[in-house]
C-alpha positions in Angstrom: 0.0 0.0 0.0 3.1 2.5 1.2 2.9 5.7 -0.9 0.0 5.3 -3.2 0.5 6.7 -6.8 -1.9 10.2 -8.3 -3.3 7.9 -10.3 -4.2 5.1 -7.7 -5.7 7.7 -5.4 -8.2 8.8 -8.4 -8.8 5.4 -9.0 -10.2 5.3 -5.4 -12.0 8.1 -5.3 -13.5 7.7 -8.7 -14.7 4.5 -7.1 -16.0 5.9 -3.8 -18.1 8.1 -5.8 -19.5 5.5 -8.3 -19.9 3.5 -5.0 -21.9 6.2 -3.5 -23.9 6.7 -6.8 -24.7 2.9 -7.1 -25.8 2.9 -3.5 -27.9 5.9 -3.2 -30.9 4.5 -4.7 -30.7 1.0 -3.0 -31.1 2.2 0.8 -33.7 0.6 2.2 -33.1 1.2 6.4 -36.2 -2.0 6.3 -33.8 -4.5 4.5 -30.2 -3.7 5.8 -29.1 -7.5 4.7 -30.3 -7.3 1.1 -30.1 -3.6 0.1 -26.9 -3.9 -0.6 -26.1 -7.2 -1.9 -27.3 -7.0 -5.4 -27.0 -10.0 -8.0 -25.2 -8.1 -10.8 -22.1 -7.4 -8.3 -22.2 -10.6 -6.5 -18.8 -12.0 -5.9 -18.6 -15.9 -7.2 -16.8 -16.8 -3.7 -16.5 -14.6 -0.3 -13.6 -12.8 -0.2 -12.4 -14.1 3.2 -12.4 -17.3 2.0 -10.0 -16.5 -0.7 -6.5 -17.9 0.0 -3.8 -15.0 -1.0 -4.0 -11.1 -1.7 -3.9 -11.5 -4.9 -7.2 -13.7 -5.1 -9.1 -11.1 -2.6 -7.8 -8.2 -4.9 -9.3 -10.3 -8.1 -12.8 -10.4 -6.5 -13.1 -6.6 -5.7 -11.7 -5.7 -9.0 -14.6 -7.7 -10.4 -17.6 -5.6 -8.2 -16.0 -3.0 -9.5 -14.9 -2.9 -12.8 -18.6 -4.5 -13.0 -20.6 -1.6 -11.2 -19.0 0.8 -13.4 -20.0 -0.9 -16.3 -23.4 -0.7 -15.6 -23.3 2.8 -14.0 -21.4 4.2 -17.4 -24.0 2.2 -19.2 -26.8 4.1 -17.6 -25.4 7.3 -18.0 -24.8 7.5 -21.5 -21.0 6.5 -21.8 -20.2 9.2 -19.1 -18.5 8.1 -15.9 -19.9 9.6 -12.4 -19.3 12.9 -11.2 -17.9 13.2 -8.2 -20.7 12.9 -5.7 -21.6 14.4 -1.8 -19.7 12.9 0.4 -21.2 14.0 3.4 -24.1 11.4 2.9 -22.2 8.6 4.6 -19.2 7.1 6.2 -15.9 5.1 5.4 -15.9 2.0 7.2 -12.3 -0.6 7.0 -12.7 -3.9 7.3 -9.6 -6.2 7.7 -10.1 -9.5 6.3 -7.3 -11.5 7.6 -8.5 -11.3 10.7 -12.3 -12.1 10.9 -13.3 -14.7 13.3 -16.1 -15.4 11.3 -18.0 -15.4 14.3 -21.5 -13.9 13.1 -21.9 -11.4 16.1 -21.5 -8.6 13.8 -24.2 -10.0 11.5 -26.8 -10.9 14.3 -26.1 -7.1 15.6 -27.1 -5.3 12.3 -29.9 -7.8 11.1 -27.7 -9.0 8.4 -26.0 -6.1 7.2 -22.8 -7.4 7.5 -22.7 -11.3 6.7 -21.7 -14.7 9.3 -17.5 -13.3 7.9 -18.0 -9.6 9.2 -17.9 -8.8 5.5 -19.7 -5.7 4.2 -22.4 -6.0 1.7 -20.1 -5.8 -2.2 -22.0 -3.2 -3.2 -20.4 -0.9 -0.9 -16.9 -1.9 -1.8 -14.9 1.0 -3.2 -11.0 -0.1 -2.7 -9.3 -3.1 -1.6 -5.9 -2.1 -0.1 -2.8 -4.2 0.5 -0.1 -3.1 3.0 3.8 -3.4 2.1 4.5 -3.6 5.6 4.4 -7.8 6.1 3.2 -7.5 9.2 0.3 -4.6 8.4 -3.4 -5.9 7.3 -5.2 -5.7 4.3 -7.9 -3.4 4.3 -11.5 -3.7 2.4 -12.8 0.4 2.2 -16.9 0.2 2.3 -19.0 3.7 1.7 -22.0 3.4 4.4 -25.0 5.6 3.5 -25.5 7.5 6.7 -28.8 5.9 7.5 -26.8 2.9 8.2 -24.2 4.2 10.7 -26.1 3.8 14.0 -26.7 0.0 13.1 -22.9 -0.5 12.2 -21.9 1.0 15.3 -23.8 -1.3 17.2 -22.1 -3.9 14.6 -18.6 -2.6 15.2 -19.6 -2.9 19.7 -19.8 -6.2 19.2 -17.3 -7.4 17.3 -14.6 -8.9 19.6 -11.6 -9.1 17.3 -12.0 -5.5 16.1 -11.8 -6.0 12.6 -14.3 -4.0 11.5 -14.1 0.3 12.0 -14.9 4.0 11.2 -11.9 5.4 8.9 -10.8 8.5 10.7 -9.8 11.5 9.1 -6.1 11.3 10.1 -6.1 7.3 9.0 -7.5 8.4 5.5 -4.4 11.0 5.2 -2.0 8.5 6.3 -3.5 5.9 4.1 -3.4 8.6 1.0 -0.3 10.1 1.9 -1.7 13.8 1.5 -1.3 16.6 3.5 -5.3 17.8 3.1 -7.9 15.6 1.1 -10.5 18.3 1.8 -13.3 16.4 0.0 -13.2 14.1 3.2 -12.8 17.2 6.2 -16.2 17.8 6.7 -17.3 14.1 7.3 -14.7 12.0 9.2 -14.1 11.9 12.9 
């Protein structure tokens, strides 16, 4: 992950706000386990049960690349305009060290699944330290209506791998001095 590249860092943002785009018309606070988890997105296998970095990084790629298919598709062959951030949260989920326990799941009717993974259509980067010892890191856009139910998710989950991105972490994670498009929402 170290020093992320200009081009990397639009690549995430680009997909935060094509993230929030994709998601803004699926909240439905009545349904927090399916909202989310839409068919055309659907990973083939759960991404903690893939076996190396490389494998995890294949299945985000493909929610991915495959929601902005479909969103450039709908919009006429343009790509999303940045979008308001403000609406929601950055949550991190480290995969490598789920317990797979379900408490997290149980806790936010469903939202997140038995894994502690986040729905995929709230994926927007997949990250992967060059530190050995550092975690990977799965970045999920929750629509503010949500946030109350993931903290309550986030209480209960013993191994802490799930977590609000704070504004310093996104910095650090960025390596920039002042992504202002994030000030305004992150504790």
């Amino acid at each position: 992950m170290g020093n992320l590249s200009n081009l990397e860092i639009q690549t995430i943002y680009q997909r935060l706000s094509e993230t929030i785009a994709w998601c803004e018309s699926r909240v439905d606070i009545t349904k927090p386990e399916t909202c989310f988890r839409s068919k055309e997105l659907q990973p083939t296998i759960q991404i903690v049960w893939a076996q190396n970095h490389i494998q995890k990084n294949t299945i985000f790629e493909r929610v991915a690349n495959f929601r902005r298919a479909i969103l450039f598709n709908s919009l006429n062959n343009r790509n999303v305009e940045t979008t308001d951030l403000s609406l929601g949260r950055i949550l991190v989920f480290e995969v490598d060290i789920s317990l797979v326990d379900g408490a997290a799941c149980t806790a936010t009717n469903g939202f997140f699944d038995d894994d502690n993974t986040p729905p995929w259509d709230t994926w927007f980067a997949y990250l992967v330290p060059e530190i050995p010892a550092s975690r990977d890191m799965l970045l999920s856009w929750i629509p503010n209506e949500f946030v109350p139910i993931i903290d309550y998710g986030i209480y209960v989950n013993p191994e802490e791998c799930i977590y609000w991105l704070k504004e310093g972490e996104l910095r650090k994670l960025f390596n920039q001095k002042n992504p202002r498009k994030y000030h305004d929402y992150l504790n």
